[in-house]
C-alpha positions as CSV (number, residue, x, y, z in Angstrom):
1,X,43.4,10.9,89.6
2,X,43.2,9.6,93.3
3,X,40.4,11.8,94.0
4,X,38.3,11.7,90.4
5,X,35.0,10.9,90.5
6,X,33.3,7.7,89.4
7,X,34.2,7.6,85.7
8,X,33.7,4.6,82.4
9,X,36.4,7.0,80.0
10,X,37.6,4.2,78.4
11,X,33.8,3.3,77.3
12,X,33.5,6.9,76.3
13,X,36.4,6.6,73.7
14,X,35.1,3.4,72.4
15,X,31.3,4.3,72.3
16,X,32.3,7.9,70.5
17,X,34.8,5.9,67.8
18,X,32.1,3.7,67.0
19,X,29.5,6.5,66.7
20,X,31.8,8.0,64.1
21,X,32.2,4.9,61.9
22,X,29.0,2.8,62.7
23,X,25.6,5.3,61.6
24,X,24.0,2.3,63.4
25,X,25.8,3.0,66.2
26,X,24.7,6.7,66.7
27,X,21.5,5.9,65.8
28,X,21.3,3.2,69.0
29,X,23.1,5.8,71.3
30,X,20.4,9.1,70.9
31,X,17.6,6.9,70.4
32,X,19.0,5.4,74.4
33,X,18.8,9.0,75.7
34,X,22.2,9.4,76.5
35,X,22.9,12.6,77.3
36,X,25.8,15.1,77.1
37,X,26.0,15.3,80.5
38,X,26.5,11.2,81.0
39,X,30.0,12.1,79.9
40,X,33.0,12.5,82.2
41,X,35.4,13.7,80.3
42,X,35.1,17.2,78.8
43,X,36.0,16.8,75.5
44,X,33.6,14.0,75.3
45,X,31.0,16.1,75.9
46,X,31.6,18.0,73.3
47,X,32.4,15.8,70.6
48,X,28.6,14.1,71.6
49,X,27.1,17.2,71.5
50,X,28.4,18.1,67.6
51,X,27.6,14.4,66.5
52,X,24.2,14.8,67.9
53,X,23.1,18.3,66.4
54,X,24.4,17.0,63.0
55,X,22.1,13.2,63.5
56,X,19.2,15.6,64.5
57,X,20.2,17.6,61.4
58,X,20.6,15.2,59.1
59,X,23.8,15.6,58.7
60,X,26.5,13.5,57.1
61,X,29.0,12.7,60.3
62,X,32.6,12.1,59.8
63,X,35.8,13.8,61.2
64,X,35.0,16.5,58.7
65,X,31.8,17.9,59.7
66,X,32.8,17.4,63.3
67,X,35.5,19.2,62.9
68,X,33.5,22.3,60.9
69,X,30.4,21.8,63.6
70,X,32.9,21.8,67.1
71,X,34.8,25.1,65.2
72,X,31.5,26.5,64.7
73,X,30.8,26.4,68.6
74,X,34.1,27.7,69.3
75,X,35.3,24.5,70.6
76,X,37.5,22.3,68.8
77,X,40.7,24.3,70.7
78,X,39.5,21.9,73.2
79,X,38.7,19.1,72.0
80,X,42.2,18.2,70.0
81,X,40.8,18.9,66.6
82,X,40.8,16.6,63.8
83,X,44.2,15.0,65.1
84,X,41.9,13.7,68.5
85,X,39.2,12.5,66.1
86,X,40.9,10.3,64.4
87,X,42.4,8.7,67.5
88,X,39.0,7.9,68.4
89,X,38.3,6.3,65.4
90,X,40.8,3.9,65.5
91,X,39.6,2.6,68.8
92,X,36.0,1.4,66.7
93,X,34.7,-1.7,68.1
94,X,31.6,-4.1,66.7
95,X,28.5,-1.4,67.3
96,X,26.9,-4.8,68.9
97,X,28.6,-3.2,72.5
98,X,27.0,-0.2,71.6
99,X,24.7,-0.6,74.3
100,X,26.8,-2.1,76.8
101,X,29.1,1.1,76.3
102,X,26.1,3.3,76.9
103,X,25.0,1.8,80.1
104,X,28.3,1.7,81.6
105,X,28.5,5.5,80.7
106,X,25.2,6.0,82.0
107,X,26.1,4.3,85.4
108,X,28.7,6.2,86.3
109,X,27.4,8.8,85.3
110,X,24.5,8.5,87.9
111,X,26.7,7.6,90.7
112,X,28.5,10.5,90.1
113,X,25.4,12.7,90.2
114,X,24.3,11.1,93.2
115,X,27.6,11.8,95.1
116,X,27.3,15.3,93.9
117,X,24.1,15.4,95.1
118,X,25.0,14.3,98.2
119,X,28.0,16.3,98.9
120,X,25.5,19.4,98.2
121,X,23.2,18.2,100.7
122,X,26.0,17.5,103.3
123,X,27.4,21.3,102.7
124,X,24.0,22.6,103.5
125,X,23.5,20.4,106.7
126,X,26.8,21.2,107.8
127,X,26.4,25.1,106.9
128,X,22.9,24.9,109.1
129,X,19.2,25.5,107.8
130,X,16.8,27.9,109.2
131,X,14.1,25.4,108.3
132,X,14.3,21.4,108.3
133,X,11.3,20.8,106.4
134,X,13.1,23.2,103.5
135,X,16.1,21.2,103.8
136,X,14.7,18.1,103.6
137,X,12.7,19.0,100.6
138,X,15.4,19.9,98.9
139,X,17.3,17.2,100.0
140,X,14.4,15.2,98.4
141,X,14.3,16.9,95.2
142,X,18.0,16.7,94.5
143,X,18.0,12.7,94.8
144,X,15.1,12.1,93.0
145,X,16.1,14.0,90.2
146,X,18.9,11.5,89.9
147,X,16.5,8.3,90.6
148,X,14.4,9.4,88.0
149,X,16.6,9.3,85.1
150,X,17.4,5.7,85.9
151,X,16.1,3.4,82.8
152,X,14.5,0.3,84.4
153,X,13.3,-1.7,81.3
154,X,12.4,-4.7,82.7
155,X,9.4,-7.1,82.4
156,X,6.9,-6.9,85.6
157,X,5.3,-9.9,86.8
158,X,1.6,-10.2,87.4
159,X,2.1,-9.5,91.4
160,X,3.8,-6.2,90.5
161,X,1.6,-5.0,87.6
162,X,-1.9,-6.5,88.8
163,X,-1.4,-4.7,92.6
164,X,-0.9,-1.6,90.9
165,X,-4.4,-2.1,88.9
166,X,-6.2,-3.3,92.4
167,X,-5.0,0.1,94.0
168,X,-6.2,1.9,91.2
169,X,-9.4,0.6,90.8
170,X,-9.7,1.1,95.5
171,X,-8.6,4.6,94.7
172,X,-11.6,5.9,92.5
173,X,-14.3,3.9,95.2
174,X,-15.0,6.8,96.6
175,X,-14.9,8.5,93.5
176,X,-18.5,10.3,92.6
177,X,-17.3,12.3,89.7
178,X,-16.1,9.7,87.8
179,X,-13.3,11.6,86.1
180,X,-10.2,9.6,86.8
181,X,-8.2,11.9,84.7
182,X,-7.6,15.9,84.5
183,X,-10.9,17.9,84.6
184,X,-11.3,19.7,81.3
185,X,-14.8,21.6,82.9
186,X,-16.6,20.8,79.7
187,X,-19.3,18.0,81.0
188,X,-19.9,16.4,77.7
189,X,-16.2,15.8,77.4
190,X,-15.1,14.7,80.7
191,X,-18.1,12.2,80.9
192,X,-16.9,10.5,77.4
193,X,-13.0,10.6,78.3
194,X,-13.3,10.1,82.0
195,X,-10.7,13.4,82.0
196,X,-7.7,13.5,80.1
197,X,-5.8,10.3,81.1
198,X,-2.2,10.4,81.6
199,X,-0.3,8.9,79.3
200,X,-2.4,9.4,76.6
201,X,-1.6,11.1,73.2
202,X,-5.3,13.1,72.3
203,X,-4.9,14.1,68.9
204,X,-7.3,17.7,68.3
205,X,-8.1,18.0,64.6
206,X,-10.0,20.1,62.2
207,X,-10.0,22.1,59.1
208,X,-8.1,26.1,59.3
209,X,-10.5,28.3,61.0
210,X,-12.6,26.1,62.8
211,X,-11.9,26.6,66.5
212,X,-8.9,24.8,66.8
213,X,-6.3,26.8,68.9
214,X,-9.5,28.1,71.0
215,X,-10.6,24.9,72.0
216,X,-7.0,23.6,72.7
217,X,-6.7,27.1,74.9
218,X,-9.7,26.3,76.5
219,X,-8.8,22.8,78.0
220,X,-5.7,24.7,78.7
221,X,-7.3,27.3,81.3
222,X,-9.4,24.9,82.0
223,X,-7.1,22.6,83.1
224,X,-4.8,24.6,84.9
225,X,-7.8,26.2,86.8
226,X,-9.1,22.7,88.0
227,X,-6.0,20.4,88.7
228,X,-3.6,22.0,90.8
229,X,0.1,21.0,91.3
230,X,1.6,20.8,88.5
231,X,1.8,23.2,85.3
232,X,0.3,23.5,81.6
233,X,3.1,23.5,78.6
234,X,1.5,25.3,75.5
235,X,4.0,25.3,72.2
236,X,2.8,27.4,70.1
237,X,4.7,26.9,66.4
238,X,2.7,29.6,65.0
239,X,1.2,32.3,67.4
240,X,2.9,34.3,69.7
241,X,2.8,34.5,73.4
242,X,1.3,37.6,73.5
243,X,-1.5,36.7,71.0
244,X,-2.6,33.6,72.9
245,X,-2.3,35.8,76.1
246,X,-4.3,37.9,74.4
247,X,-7.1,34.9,73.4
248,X,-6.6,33.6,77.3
249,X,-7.9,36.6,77.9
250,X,-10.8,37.2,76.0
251,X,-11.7,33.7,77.2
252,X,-11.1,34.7,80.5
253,X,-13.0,38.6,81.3
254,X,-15.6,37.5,78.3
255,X,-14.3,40.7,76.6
256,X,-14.8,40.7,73.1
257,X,-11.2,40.1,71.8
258,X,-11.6,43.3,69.1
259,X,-12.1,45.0,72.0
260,X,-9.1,44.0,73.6
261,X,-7.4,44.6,70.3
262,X,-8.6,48.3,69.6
263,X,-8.4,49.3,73.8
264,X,-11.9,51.1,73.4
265,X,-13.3,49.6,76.6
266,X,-15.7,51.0,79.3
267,X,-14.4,50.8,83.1
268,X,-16.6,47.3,83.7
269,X,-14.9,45.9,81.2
270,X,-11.4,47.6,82.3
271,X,-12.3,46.0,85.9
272,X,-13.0,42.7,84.5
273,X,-9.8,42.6,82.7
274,X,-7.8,43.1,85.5
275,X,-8.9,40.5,87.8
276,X,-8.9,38.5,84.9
277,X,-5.4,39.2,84.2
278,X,-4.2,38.5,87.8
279,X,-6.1,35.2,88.1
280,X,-4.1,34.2,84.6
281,X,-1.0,35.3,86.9
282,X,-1.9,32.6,89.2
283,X,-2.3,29.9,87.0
284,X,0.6,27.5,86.2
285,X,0.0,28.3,82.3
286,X,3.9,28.4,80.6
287,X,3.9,28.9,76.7
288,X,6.6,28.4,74.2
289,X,6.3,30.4,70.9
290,X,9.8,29.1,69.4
291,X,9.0,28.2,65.6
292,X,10.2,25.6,64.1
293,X,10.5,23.6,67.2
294,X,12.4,19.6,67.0
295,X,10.2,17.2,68.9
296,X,13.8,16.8,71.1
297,X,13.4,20.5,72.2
298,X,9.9,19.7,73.3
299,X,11.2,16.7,75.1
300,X,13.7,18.9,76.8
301,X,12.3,21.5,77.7
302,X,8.9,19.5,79.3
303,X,11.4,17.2,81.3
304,X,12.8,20.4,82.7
305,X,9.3,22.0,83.6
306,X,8.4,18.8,84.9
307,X,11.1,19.1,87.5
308,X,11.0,22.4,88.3
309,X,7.3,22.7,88.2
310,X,5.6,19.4,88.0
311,X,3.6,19.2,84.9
312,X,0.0,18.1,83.9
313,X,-0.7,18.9,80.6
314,X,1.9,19.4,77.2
315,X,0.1,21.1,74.6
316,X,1.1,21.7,71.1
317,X,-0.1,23.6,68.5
318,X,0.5,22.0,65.9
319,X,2.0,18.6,65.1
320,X,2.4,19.7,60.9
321,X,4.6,22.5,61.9
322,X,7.4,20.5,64.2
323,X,10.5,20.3,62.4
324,X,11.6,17.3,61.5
325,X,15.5,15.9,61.2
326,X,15.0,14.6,57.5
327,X,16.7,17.2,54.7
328,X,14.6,15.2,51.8
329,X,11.5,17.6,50.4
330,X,9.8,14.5,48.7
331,X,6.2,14.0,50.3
332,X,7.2,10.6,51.0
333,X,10.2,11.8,53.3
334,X,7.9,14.2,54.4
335,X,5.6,11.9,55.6
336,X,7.5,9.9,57.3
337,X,8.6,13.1,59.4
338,X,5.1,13.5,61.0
339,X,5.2,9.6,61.2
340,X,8.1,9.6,63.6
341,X,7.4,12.4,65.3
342,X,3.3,10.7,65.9
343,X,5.2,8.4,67.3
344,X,7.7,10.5,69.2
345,X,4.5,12.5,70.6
346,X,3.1,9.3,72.2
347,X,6.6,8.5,73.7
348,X,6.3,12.1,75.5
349,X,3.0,11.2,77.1
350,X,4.2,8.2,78.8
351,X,7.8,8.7,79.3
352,X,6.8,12.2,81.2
353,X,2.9,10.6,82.3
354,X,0.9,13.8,81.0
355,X,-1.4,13.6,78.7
356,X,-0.3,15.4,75.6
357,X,-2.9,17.4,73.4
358,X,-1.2,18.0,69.8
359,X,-3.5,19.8,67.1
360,X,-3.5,18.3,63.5
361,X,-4.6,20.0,60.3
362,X,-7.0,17.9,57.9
363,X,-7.1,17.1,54.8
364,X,-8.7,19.5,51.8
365,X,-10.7,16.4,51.3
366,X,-12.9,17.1,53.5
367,X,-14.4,20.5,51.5
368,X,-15.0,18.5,48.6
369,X,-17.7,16.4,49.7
370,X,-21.2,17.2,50.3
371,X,-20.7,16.4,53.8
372,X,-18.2,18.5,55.4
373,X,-17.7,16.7,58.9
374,X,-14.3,15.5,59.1
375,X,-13.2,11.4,59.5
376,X,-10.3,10.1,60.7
377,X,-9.0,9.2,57.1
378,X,-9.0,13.4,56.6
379,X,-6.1,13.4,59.0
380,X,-3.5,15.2,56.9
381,X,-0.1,14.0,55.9
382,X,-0.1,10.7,57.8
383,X,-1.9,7.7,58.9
384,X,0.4,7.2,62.2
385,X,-1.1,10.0,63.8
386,X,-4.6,8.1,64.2
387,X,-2.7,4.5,64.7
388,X,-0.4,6.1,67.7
389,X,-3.1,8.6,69.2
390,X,-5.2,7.0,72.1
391,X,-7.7,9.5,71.4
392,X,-8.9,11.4,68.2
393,X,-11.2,14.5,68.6
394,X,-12.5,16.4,65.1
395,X,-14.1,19.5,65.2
396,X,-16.9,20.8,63.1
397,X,-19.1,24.3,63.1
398,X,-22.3,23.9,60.9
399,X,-22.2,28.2,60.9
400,X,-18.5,27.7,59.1
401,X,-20.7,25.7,55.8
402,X,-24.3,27.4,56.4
403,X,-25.5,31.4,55.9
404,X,-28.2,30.5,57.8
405,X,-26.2,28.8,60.9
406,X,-23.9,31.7,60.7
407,X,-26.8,34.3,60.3
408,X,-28.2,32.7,63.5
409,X,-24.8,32.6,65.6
410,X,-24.3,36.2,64.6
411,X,-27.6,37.0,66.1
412,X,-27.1,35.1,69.0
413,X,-23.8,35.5,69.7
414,X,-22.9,31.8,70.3
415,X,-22.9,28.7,67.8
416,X,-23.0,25.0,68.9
417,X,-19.8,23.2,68.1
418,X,-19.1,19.6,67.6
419,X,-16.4,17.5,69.4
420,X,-16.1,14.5,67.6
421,X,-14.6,11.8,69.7
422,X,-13.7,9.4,66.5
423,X,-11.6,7.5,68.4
424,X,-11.1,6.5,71.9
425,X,-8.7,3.4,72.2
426,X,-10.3,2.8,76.3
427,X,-13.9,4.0,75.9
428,X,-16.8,5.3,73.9
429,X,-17.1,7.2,70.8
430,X,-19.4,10.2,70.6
431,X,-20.4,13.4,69.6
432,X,-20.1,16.5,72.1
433,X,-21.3,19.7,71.7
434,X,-20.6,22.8,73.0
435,X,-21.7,26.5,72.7
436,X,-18.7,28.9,70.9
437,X,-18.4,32.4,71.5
438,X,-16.2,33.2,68.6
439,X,-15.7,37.0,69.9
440,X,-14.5,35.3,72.8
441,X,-13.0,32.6,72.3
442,X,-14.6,31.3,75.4
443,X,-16.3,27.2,75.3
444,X,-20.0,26.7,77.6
445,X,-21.2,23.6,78.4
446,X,-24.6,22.8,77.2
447,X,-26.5,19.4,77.8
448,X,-25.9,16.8,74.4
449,X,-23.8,14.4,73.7
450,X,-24.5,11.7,71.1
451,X,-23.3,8.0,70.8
452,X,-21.7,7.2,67.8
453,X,-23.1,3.8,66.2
């Protein structure tokens, strides 16, 4: 043991015990973020990982269903079965060291990353690098990954927060746009939102069929055409990649997507489609079509682009179809689902600073009144969606409602569609319009916006 790393095993054996008597306990440890890896000893790792898929799952835990769960992943051979189980259990302790035991873990779990990291960057010093400025970037790269995971969670006094603020505010002196966010390239909307703020959870609602998806795709391309250095997470929980590559597009050549569909094109639209298709290859634009997708996974698999790629925008399509960990199929439990993960959503956005677009359905409330434009109280399925998201958008198309709108857009080609900022927790609410090309998918700008009273 002379030359083991850095290691709190004794924590490990009385923070697992506890886990598997105390519910609190477990609860307090995933909701911490400890991860798998924070574990020295093997076994531990893997006895964490079963009790956490069965929490996420809503599982019943106890020496039984670990047992089952570890079996199932081919690995309770090495994790001493039920027998080792057991043992755990009866070194339980009060779950009020819970998180004592969790930062001790996590502690020496960091060190030991750091020394890793640094015995990696030694080997490659010592092996020689063609080029410094590579190995230093790496070098770089490899210790902050480490730093980064570290939880602060302390209070800031006003000399920390307020010089921060002072910065901020010299920063945009010089700034004529005044977008202090991510461009979206729709005027109407980055002169009400200033951008799309970091942090921020932007909630993009409307009734099926209404534009939806092709607005979210929009500030997608948009996004990742006018902010460069870092990428654009789509997860999609009900298209496919290839059919929002197909919509991307369409959006992109301005080729009607039936024509995209059937292949009956002529050679200009054959020659727009191909430099369309290699400016989408240039673009940091990464989608995820896994259905039935945990809010954890998303939270994964964004930390991991993030590092990899930098990341500017998460996008999410949409917020009713993330599974949640509840097994109930009251409407109660199932609101309380989208509740947590609102409120999980939100937690993305700042942990990860990204703004995070998520798409909501609405309520059939709203096609039973006369007037068909959607409020905030026709979110569906959950009043926590509008309490946690900083901003609200709603979408209506009079052409959807009226033959003679939709006549008109037919004829034309292009409709005018609302963007309803209902809510905007650090500015202004209003009403922005834009021109749809439905047999596009593509947005245009045109010149009206409209203060809300």
């Amino acid at each position: 043991m002379a030359n083991a790393y850095p290691n709190a095993y004794e924590a490990e054996v009385r923070l697992l015990g506890t886990m598997l008597v105390s519910n609190e306990a477990t609860r307090t440890t995933i909701e911490e973020g400890l991860s798998e890896d924070d574990f020295y000893e093997e076994r531990h790792r893997y006895v964490y990982r079963a009790i956490k898929q069965l929490y996420n799952e809503g599982e019943a835990i106890n020496t039984s269903s670990i047992t089952t769960r570890l079996n199932d992943l081919n690995l309770g051979s090495k994790c001493g079965g039920e027998e080792y189980l057991l043992d755990l259990m009866s070194k339980y302790e009060s779950s009020e060291r819970t998180k004592d035991y969790i930062k001790l873990i996590r502690d020496k779990s960091m060190i030991r990353n750091m020394i890793k990291a640094s015995e990696i960057i030694a080997k490659d010093g010592l092996d020689g690098q063609p080029n410094v400025d590579d190995y230093l970037d790496n070098a770089e790269k490899m210790i902050l990954n480490v730093s980064r995971n570290r939880k602060a969670g302390t209070f800031k006094a006003p000399e920390e927060y307020m010089g921060a603020v002072l910065n901020q505010i010299r920063s945009m002196q010089n700034n004529t746009t005044g977008i202090t966010g991510l461009k979206t390239g729709l005027t109407g909307l980055d002169d009400t939102l200033h951008g799309l703020q970091r942090g921020d959870m932007i909630v993009l609602a409307a009734r099926p069929s209404m534009g939806k998806t092709a607005v979210a795709l929009n500030l997608a391309l948009n996004v990742a055409q006018y902010n460069k250095g870092g990428a654009v997470a789509i997860f999609s929980l009900e298209m496919g990649a290839e059919q929002l590559g197909m919509r991307l597009l369409s959006a992109q050549s301005k080729v009607k997507g039936d024509s995209l569909k059937t292949g009956n094109l002529n050679d200009d639209e054959w020659n727009r489609i191909n430099e369309s298709v290699e400016d989408l290859k240039d673009l940091e634009l990464y989608i995820d079509d896994t259905p039935e997708t945990k809010v954890g996974e998303i939270f994964a698999k964004c930390r991991r682009l993030k590092a990899e790629h930098g990341l500017n925008l998460v996008l999410i399509d949409y917020i009713q179809l993330i599974s949640g960990n509840g097994n109930g199929r009251g409407e109660a439990n199932r609101q309380q689902e989208v509740s947590d993960i609102s409120r999980s959503l939100k937690g993305l956005a700042r942990e990860l600073e990204v703004p995070v677009v998520a798409l909501s359905q609405l309520s059939r409330s709203v096609e039973q009144r006369e007037n068909k434009h959607p409020m905030l109280s026709d979110l569906r399925e959950s009043g926590a969606i509008e309490q946690d998201a900083d901003v609200v958008m709603m979408l209506y198309r009079e052409a959807y409602y009226n033959d003679e709108a939709k006549q008109k857009a037919e004829e034309e080609g292009t409709e005018k569609l609302e963007i309803n900022v209902a809510k905007h927790r650090n500015g202004a609410t209003r009403k922005v319009f834009v021109a749809f090309e439905g047999a596009t998918n593509a947005l245009y700008n045109i010149a009206y916006t409209s203060d809300s009273e």
